[in-house]
Backbone as CSV, one residue per row, in Angstrom:
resi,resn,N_x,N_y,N_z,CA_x,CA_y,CA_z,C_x,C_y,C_z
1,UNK,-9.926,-2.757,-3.076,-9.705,-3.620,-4.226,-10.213,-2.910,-5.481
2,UNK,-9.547,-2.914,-6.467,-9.903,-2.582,-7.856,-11.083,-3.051,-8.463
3,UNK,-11.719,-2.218,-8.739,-13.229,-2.248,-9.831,-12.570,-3.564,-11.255
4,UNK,-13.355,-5.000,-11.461,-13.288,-5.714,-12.240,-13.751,-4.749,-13.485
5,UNK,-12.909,-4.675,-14.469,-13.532,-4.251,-15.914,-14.457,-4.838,-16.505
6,UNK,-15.844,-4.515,-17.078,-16.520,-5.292,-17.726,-16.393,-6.135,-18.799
7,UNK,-17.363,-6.952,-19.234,-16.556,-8.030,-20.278,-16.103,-7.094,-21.475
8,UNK,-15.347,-6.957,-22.133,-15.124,-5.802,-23.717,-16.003,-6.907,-24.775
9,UNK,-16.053,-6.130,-25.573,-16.161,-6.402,-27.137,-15.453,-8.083,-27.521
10,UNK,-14.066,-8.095,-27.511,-13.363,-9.150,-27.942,-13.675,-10.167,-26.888
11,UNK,-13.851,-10.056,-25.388,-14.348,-11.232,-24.897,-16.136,-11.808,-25.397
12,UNK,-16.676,-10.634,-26.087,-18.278,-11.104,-26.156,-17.898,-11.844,-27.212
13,UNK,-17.094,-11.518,-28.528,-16.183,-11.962,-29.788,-16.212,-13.165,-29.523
14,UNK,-15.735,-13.775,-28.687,-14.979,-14.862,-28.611,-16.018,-16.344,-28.110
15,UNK,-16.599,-15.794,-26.840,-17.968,-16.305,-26.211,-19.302,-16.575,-27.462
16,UNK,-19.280,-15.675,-28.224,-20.062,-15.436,-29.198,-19.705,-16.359,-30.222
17,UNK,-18.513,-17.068,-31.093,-17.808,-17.600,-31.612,-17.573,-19.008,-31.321
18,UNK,-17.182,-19.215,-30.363,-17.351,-20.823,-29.183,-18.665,-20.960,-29.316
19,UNK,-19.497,-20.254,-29.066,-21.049,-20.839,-28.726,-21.681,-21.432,-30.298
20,UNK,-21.383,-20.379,-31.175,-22.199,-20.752,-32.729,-21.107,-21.907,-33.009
21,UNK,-19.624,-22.422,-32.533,-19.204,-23.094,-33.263,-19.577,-24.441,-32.403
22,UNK,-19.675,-24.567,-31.336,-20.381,-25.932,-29.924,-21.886,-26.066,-30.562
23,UNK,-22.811,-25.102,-30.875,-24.209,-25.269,-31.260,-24.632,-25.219,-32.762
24,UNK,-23.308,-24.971,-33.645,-24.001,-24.499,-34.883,-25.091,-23.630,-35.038
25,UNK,-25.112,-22.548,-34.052,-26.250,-21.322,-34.507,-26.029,-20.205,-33.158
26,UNK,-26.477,-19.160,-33.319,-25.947,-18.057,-32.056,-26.805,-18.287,-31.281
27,UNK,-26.171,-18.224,-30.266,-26.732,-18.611,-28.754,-26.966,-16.877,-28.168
28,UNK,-28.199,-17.055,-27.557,-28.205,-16.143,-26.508,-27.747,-15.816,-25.497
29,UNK,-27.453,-14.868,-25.163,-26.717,-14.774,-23.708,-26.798,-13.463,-22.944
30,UNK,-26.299,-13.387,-21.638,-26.942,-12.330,-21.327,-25.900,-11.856,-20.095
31,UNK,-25.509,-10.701,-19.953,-24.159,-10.079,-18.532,-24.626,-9.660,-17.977
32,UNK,-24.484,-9.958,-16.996,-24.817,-9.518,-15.757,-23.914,-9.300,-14.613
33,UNK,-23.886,-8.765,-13.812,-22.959,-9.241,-12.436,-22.752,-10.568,-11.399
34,UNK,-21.921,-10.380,-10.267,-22.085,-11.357,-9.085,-21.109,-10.896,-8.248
35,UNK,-21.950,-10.943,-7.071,-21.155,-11.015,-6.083,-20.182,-12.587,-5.522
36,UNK,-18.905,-12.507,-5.785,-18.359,-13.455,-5.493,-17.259,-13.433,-4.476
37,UNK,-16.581,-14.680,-4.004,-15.027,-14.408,-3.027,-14.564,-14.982,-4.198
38,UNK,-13.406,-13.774,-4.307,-12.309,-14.169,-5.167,-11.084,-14.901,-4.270
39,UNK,-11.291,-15.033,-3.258,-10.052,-15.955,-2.634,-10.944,-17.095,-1.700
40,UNK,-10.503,-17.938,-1.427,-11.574,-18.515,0.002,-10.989,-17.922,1.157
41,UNK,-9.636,-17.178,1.472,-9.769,-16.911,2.696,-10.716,-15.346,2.606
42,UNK,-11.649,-14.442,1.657,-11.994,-13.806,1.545,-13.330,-13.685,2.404
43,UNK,-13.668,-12.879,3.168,-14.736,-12.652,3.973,-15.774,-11.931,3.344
44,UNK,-15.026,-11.005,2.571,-16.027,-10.101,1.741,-16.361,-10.153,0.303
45,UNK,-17.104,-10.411,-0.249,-17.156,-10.735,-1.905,-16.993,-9.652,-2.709
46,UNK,-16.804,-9.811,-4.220,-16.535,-8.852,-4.740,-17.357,-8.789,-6.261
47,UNK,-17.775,-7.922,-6.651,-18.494,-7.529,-7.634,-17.610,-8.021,-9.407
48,UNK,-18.399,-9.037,-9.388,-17.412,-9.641,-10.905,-18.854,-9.602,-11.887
49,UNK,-18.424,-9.160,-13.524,-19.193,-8.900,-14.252,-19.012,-10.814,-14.922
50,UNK,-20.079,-11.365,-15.451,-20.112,-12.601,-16.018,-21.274,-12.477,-17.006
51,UNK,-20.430,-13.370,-17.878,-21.828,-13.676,-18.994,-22.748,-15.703,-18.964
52,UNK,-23.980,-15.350,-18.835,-24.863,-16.402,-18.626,-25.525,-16.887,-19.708
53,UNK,-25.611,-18.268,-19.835,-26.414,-18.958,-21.219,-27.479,-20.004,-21.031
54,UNK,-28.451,-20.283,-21.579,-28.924,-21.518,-20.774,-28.894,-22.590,-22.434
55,UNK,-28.550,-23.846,-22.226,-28.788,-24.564,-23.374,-29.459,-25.491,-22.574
56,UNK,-31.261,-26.489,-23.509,-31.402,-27.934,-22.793,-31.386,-27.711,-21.290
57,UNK,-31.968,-26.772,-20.730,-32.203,-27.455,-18.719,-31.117,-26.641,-18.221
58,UNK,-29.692,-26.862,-19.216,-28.330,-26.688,-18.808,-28.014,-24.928,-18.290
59,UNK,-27.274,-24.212,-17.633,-27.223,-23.098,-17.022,-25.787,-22.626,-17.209
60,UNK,-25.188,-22.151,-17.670,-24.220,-21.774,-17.796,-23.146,-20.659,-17.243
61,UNK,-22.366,-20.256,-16.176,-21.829,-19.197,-16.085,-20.680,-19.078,-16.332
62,UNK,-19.780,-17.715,-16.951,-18.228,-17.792,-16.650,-18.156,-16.464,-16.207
63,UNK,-17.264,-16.463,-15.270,-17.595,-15.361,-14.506,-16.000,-14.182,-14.949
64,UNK,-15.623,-13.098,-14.654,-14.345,-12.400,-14.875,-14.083,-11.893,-13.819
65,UNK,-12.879,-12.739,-13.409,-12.545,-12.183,-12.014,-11.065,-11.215,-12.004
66,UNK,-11.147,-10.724,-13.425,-9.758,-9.684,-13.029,-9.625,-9.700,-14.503
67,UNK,-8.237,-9.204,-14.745,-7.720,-8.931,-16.333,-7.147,-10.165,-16.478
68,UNK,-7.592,-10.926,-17.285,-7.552,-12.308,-18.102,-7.268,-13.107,-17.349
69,UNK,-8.541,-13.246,-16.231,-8.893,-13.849,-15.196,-10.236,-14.722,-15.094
70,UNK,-10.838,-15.684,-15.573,-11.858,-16.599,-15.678,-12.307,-17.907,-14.946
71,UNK,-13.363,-17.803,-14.335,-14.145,-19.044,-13.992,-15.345,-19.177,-14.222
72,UNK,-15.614,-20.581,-14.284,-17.195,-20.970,-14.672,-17.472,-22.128,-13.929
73,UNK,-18.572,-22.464,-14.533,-19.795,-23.612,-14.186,-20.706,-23.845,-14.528
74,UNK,-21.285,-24.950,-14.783,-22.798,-25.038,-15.404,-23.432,-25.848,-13.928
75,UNK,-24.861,-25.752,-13.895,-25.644,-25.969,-13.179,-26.874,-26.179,-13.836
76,UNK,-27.891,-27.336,-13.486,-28.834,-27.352,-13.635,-30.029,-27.181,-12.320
77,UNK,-30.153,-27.508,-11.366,-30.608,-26.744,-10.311,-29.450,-26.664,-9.333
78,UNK,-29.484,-25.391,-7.958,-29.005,-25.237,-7.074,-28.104,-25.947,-6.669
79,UNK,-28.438,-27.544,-6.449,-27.956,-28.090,-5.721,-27.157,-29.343,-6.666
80,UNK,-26.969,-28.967,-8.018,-26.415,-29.613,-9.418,-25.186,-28.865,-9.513
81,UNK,-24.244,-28.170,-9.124,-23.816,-27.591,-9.826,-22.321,-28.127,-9.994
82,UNK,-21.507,-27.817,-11.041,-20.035,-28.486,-11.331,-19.216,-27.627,-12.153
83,UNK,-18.207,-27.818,-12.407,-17.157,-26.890,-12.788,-16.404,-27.678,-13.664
84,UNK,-15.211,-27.743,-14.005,-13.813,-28.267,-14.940,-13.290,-28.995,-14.562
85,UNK,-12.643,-28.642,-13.073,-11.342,-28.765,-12.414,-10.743,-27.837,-12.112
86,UNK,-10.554,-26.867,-12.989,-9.487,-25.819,-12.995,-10.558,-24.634,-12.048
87,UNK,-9.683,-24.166,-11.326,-10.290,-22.882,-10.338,-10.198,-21.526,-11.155
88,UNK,-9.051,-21.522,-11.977,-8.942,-20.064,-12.767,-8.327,-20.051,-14.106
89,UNK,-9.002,-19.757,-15.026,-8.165,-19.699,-16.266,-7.891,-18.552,-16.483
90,UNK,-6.855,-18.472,-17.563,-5.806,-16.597,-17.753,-6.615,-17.174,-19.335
91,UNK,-7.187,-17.997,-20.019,-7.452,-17.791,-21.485,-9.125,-17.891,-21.453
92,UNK,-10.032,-16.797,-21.840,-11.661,-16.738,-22.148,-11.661,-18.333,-22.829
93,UNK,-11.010,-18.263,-24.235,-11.703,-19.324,-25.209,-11.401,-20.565,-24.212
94,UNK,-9.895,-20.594,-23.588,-9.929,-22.433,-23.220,-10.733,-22.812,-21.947
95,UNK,-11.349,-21.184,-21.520,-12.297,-21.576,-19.909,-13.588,-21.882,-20.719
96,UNK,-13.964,-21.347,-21.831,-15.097,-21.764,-22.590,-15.606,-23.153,-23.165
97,UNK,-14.394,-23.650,-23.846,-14.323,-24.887,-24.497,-14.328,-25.728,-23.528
98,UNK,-13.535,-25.624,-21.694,-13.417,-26.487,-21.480,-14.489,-26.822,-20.583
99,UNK,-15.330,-25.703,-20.216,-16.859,-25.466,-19.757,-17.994,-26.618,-20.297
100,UNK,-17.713,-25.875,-21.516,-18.605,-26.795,-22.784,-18.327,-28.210,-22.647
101,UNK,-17.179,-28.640,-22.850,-16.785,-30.110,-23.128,-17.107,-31.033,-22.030
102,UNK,-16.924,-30.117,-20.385,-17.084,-30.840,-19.027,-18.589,-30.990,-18.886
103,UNK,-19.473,-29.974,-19.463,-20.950,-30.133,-19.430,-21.613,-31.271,-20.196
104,UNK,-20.503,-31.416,-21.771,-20.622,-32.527,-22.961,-20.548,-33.998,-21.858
105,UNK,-19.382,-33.804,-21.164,-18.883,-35.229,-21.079,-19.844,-35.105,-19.444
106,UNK,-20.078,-34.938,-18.816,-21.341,-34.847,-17.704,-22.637,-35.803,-18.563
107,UNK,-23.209,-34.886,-19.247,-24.396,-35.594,-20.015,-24.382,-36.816,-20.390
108,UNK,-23.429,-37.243,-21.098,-22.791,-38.286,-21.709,-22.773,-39.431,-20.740
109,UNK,-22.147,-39.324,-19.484,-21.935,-39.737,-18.034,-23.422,-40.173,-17.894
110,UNK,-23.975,-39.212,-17.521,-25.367,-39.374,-17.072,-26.164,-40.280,-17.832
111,UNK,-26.271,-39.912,-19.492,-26.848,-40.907,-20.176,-26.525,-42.196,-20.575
112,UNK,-25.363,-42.459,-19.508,-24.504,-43.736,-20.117,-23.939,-44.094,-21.338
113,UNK,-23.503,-43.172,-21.517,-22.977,-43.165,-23.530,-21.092,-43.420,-22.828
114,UNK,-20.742,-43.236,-21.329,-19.936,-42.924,-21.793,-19.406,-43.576,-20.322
């Protein structure tokens, strides 16, 4: 299997951009790797580069599983963790926004606002 490309420039662009415009101020963040299965019938995992954030408790990952290939999740411990819906997005910004918004409307849930 082909070596995942690391995140470029225009995906940090973009991640970088979503975050100051969701928080009004630059968020930290930080890339790292993961070993993941990119298929479920996959036995063997595969080395995907992702960028991580933490806001409030909240944990953030989106991971790059190919050329304009994206998934995420936020988690607050181990055994917290949740996603979108969607298993794979082909667009960074709408796996971002819609990351953000599912974590928004979670909280919201939780605090009964909603």
């Amino acid at each position: 299997m082909p070596e995942i490309a690391d995140i470029n420039a225009t995906e940090k662009w973009i991640i970088e951009t979503t975050l100051k415009e969701r928080y009004g101020k630059s968020i930290e963040y930080q890339l790292a790797d993961a070993d993941i299965r990119l298929h479920l019938s996959d036995r063997d995992t595969t080395s995907c580069p992702l960028l991580y954030w933490e806001m409030d408790a909240c944990h953030f990952t989106i991971f790059k599983t190919g050329e304009k290939k994206y998934r995420c999740q936020f988690f607050y411990r181990g055994y917290q963790q949740y996603g979108t819906g969607v298993y794979e997005y082909d667009d960074l910004a709408e796996c971002a926004v819609s990351l953000l918004q599912a974590q928004a409307d979670h909280e919201a849930k939780e605090k009964g606002e909603i």
